[in-house]
C-alpha positions as CSV (number, residue, x, y, z in Angstrom):
1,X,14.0,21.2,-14.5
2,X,15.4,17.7,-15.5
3,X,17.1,15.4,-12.5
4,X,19.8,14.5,-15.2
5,X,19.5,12.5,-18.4
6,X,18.1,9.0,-19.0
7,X,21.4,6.3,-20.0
8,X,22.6,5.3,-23.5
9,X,24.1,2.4,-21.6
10,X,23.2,-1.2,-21.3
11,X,21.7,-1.7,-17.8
12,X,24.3,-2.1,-15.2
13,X,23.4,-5.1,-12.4
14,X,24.9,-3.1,-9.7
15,X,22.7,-0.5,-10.4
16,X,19.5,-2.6,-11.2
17,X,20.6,-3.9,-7.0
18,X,21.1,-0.1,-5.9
19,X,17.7,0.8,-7.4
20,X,16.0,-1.9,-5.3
21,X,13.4,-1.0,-2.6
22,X,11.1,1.8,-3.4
23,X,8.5,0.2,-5.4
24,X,9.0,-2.9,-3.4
25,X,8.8,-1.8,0.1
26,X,5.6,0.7,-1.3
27,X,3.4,-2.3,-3.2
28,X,4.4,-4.9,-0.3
29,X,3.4,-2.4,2.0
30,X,-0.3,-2.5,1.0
31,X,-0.4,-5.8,1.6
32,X,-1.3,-5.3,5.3
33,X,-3.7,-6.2,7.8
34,X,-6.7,-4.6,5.5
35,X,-5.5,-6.6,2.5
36,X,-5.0,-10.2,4.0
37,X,-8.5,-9.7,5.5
38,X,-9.8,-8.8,2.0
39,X,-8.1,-11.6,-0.1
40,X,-8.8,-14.0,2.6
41,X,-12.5,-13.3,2.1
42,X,-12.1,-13.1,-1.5
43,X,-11.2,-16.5,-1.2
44,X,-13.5,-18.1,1.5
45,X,-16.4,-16.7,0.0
46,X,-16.1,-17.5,-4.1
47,X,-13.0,-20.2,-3.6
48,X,-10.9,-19.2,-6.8
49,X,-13.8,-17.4,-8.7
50,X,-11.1,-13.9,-7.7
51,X,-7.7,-15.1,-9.2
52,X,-8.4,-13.4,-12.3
53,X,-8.4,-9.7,-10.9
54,X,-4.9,-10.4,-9.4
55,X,-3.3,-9.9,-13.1
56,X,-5.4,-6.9,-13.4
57,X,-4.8,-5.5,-10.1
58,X,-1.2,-6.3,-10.7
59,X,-1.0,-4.1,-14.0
60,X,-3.2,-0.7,-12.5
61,X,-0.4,-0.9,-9.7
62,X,2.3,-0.4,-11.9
63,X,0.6,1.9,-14.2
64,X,0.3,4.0,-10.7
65,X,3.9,3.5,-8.8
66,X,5.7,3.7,-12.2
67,X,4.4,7.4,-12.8
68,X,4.7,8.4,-9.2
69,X,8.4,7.0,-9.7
70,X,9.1,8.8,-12.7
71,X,7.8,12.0,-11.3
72,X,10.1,11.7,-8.4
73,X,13.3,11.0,-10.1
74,X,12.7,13.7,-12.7
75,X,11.7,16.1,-10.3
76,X,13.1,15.6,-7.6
77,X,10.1,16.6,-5.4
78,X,7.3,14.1,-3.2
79,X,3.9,14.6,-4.9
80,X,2.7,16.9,-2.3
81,X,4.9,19.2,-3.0
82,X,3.9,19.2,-6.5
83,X,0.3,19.9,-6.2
84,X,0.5,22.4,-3.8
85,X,3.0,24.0,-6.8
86,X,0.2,23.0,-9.6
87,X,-3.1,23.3,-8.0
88,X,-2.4,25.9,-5.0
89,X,-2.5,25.8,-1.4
90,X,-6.4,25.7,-0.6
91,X,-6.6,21.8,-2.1
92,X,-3.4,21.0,-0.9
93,X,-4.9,21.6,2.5
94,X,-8.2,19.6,1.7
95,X,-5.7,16.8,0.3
96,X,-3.5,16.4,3.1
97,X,-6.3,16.7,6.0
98,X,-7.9,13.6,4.2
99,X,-4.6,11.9,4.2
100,X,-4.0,12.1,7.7
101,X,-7.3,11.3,8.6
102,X,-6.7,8.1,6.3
103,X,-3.3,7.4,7.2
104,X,-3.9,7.3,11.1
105,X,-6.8,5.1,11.2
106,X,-5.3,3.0,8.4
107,X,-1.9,2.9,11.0
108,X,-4.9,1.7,13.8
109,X,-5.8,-0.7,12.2
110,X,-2.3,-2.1,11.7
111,X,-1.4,-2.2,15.2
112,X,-5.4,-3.6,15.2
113,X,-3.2,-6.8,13.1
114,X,-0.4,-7.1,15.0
115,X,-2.3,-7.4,17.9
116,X,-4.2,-10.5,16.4
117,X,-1.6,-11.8,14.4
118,X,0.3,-12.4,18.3
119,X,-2.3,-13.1,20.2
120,X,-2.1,-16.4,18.3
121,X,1.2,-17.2,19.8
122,X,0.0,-16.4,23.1
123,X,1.2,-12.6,23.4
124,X,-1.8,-10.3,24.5
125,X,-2.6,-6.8,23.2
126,X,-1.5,-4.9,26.0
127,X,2.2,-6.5,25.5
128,X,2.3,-6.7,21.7
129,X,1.0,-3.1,21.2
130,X,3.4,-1.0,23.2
131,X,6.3,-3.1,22.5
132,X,5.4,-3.0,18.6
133,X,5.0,0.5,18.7
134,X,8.3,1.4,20.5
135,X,10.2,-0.6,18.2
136,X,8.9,1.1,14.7
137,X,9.4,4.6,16.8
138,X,12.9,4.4,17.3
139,X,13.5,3.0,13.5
140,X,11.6,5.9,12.2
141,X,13.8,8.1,14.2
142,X,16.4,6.6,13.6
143,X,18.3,8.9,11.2
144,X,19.3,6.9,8.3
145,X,16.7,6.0,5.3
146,X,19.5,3.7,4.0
147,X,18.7,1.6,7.1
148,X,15.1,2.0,7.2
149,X,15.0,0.6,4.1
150,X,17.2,-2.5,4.5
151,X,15.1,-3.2,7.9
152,X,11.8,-3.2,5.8
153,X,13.0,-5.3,2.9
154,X,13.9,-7.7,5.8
155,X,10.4,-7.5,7.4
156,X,9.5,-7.8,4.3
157,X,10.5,-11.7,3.7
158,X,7.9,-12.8,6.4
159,X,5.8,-12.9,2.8
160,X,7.1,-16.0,2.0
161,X,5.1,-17.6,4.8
162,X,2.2,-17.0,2.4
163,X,3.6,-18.8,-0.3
164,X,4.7,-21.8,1.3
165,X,1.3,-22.0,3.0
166,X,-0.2,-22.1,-0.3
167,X,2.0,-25.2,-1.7
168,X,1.6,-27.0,1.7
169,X,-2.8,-26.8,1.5
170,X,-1.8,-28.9,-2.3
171,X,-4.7,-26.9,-4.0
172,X,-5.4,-28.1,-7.4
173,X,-3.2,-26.0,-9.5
174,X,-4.9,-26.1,-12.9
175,X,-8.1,-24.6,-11.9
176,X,-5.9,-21.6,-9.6
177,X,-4.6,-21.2,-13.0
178,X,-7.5,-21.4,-14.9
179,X,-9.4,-18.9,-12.9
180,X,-6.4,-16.7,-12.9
181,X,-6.3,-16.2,-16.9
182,X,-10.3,-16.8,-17.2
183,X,-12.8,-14.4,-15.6
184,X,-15.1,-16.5,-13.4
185,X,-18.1,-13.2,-12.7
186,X,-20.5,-14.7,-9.8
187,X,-23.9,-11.5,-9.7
188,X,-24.0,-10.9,-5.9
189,X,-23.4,-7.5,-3.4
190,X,-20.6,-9.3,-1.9
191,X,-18.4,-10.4,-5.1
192,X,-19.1,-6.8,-6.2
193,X,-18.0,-5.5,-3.3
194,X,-14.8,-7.4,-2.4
195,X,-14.1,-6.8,-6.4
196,X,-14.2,-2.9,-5.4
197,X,-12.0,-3.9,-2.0
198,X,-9.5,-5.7,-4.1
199,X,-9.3,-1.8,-6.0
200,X,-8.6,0.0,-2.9
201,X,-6.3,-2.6,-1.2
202,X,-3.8,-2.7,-4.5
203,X,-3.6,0.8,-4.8
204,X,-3.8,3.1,-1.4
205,X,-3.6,7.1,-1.2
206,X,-0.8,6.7,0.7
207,X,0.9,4.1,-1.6
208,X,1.6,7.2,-4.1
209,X,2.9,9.4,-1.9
210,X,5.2,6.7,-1.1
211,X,6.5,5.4,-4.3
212,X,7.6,9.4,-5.1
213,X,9.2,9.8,-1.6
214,X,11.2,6.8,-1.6
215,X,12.7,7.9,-5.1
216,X,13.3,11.6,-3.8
217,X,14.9,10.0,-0.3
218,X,17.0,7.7,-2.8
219,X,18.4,10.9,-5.0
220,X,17.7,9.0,-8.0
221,X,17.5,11.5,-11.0
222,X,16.0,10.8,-14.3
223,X,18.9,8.8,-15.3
224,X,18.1,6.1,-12.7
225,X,14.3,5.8,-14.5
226,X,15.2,2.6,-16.2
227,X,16.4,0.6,-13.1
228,X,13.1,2.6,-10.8
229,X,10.9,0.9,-13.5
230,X,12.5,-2.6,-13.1
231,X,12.0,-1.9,-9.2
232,X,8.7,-0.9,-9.5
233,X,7.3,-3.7,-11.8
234,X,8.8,-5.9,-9.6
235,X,7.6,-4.5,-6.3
236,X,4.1,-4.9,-8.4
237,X,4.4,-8.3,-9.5
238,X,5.9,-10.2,-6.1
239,X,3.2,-8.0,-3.8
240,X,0.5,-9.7,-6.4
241,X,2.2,-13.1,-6.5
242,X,1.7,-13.0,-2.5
243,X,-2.1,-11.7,-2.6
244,X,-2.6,-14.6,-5.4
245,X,-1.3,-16.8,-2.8
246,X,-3.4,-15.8,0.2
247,X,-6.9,-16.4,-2.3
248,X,-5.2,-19.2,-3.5
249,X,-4.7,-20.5,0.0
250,X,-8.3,-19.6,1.8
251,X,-9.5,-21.2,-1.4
252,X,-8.4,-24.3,-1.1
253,X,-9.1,-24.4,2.8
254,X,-11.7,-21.8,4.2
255,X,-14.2,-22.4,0.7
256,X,-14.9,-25.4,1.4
257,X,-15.2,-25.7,4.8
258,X,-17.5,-22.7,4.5
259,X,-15.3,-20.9,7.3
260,X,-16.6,-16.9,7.0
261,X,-13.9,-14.5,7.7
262,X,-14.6,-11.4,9.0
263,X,-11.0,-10.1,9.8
264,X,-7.5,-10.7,8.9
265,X,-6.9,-12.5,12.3
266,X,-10.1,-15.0,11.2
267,X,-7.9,-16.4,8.1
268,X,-4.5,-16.3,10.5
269,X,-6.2,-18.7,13.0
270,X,-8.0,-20.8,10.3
271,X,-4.7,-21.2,8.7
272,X,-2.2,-21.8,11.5
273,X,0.5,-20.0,12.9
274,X,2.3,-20.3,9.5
275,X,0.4,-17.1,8.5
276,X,0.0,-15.8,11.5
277,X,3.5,-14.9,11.4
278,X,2.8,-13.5,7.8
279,X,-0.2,-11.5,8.9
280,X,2.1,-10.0,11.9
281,X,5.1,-9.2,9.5
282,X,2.6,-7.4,7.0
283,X,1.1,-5.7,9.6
284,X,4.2,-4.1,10.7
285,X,5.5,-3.3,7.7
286,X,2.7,-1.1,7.2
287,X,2.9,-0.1,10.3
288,X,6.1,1.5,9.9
289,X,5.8,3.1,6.0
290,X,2.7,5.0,6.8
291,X,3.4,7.2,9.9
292,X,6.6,8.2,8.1
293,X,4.8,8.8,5.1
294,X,2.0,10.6,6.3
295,X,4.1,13.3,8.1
296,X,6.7,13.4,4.7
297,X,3.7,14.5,2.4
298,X,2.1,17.5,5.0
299,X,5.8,18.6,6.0
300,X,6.8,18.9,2.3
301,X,2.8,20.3,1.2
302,X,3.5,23.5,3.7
303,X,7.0,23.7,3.3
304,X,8.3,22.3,6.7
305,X,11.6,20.6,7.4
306,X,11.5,16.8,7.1
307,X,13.5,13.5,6.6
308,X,14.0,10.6,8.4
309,X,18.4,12.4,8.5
310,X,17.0,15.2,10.4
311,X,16.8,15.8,14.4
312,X,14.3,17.1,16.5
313,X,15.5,20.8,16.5
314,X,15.8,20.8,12.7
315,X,12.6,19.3,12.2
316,X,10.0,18.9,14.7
317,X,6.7,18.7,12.9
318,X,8.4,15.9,11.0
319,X,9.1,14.0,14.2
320,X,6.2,15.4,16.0
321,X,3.5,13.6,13.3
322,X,5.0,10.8,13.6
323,X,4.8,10.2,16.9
324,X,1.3,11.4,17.0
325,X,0.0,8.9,14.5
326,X,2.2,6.0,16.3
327,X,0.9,7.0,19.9
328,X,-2.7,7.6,18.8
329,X,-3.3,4.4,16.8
330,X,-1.0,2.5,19.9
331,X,-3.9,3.7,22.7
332,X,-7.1,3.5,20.6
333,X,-6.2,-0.5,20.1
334,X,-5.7,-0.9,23.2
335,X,-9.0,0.6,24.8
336,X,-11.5,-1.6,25.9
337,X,-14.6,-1.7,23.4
338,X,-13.2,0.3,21.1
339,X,-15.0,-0.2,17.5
340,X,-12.1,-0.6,15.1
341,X,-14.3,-1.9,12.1
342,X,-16.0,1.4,11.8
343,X,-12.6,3.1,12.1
344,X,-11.6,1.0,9.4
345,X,-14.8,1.6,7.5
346,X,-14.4,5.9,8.1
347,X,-10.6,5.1,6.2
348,X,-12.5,3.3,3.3
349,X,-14.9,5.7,2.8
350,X,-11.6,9.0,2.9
351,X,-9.7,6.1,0.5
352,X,-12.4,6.4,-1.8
353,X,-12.7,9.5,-2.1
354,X,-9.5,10.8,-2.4
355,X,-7.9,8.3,-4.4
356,X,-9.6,8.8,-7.9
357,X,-8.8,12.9,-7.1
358,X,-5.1,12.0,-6.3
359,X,-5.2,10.0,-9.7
360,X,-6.4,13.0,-11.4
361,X,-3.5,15.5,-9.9
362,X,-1.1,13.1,-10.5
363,X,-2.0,12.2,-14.4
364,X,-2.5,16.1,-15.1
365,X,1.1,16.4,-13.5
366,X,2.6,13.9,-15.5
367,X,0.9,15.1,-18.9
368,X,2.6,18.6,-17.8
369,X,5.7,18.8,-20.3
370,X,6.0,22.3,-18.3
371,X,7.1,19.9,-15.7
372,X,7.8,16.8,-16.9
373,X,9.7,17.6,-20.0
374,X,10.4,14.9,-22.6
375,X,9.2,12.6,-19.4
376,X,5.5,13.5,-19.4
377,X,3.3,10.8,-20.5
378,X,2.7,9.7,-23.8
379,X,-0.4,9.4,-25.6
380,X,-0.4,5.2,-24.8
381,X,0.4,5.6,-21.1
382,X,-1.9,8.8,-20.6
383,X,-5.0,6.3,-22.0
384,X,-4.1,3.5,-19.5
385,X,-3.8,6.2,-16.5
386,X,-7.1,7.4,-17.2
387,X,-8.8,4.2,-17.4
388,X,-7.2,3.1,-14.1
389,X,-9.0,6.8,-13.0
390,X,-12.1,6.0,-14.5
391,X,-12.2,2.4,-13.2
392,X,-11.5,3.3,-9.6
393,X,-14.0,6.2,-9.7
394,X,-16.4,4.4,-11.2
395,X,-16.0,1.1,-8.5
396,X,-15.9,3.7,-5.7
397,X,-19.1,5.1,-6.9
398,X,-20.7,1.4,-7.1
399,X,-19.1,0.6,-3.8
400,X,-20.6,3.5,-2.0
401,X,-24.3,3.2,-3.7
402,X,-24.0,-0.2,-2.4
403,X,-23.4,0.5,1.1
404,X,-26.2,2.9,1.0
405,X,-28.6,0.3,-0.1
406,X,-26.9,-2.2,3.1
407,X,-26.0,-4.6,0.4
């Protein structure tokens, strides 16, 4: 069933403003903790030799958040809720299990950022932690997705400090610009492998869920597809702009000082408190999308009450998830010796995996005219979801045979 009919209209600018936020707050969102740390390696390691996939990331995320968009607004259900209805409980089970797994360690390693990002500025873990994750509690439970939103977008400015980093370093701006419409290839394990990072960094599990769930929470119908794909190509492109930035930036300081970066807090203290800040905003920006998220898809796979307008009483699994992810990835960065590499390492490895599957439910869905009507993909849009399937699959494959060979 349609979610009303697309608009004969010229585009409205009121409308274009009150579409705002979806795609944005879902593509900026996966430039967290895990994504500074991988573009800032991109770019310590091979200087701009990486500007080139930023384009091509750039385009795969659109591809992916415009179809999870469309989907939602024409609808009107989160993807969960449509594979359990296409595909049957059993792997809606399998797929949400892996998504919390995912989504809780991915939430630890968040707070894992926050934690560094302030301990720049003096603040210790055991200060910054609790007070970080009391704060994106109560604005989770805080009843109004209107204002969740709009508190988001604002965390979401903190990206700037990225960009003005970038201009104060005075790279040289012809070769950045060079490398970013030229391929520049270098054969080693590590390009390959931060090439394959760069893959699962743009486009997250979580990130699809997300797109669809903002559009739902929003009420947009299939009228509103027009002014979801101009948010959602522009979510894409400024969440690329700022990761083109961050390799731009390590670049032009960490590659030639042959500073090695092992975490997002490395490339925060080699570049000042400027992106400290940045890595700290990001950081809780994720912070906040994905405990929300997570509990959103498993409530809505099994039916459950949800929504970030509904109470305790009304729905307590909703609330309850939430507060479980928050509380667990709160502790486990806290605890002494704790190994939060290899809890980021265990999300990869579930990212991997499930992400070319989700692909696959979610191009079969939109191909369905049983459930997509005159909205299902097209012959043209069908190809390029495919070959961002294909491509993923076939980079997680290469990624995984290289980590069995310790490369």
């Amino acid at each position: 069933m349609m979610k009303g009919d697309a608009p004969s209209s010229p585009l409205e600018p009121r409308r274009i403003l009150a579409a705002m936020g979806p795609g944005m707050v879902a593509a900026l969102a996966g430039a967290d903790a895990g994504g500074v740390a991988t573009y800032s390696n991109a770019g310590a390691l091979f200087g701009f030799n990486q500007l080139w996939t930023v384009p091509v990331m750039c385009f795969l995320l659109i591809v992916a958040q415009e179809t999870s968009a469309r989907m939602g607004c024409v609808t009107g259900k989160g993807f969960a809720s449509l594979i359990r209805e296409q595909f049957g409980v059993r792997l809606s089970v399998v797929a949400m299990l892996a998504l919390l797994i995912s989504n809780t360690t991915v939430t630890l390693s968040e707070f894992a950022g926050i934690a560094s990002a302030l301990a720049l500025f003096g603040v210790p873990p055991i200060v910054s932690v609790p007070v970080a994750a009391l704060a994106i509690w109560l604005l989770t439970m805080s009843g109004s997705y209107r204002r969740i939103e709009k508190v988001l977008l604002a965390i979401a400015c903190v990206f700037v400090t990225y960009v003005i980093a970038g201009v104060m370093v005075g790279p040289d701006w012809g070769d950045a610009l060079l490398h970013t419409v030229v391929p520049h290839v270098t054969a080693s394990p590590q390009y390959l492998s931060l090439l394959v990072a760069n893959v699962g960094t743009t486009i997250a599990p979580w990130m699809l869920f997300l797109a669809q769930s903002n559009v739902v929470e929003k009420n947009a119908r299939a009228a509103d597809l027009p002014y979801q794909r101009i948010d959602t190509v522009t979510g894409a492109v400024v969440a690329s702009a700022i990761s083109w930035f961050i390799i731009l930036t390590t670049g032009a300081v960490l590659n030639p000082a042959g500073v090695v970066v092992n975490g997002a807090e490395d490339a925060a203290s080699a570049l000042a408190p400027l992106v400290g800040a940045g890595l700290a905003g990001a950081s809780l920006l994720a912070a906040c999308v994905l405990p929300g998220i997570t509990s959103s898809a498993i409530c809505e796979a099994f039916g459950w009450e949800r929504g970030a307008d509904r109470s305790w009483s009304e729905a307590p699994a909703y609330r309850g998830i939430i507060t479980a992810v928050i509380a667990i990835s709160a502790v486990v960065v806290v605890l002494p010796d704790v190994n939060l590499f290899g809890i980021m390492m265990v999300a990869q490895v579930i990212n991997g995996v499930l992400l070319p599957v989700l692909l696959v439910f979610m191009v079969l869905i939109a191909s369905d005219r049983h459930v997509m009507g005159r909205y299902a993909n097209g012959r043209v849009w069908n190809a390029l979801t495919w070959f961002t399937i294909v491509a993923v699959a076939i980079l997680t494959v290469v990624m995984f045979a290289m980590q069995a060979m310790g490369m």
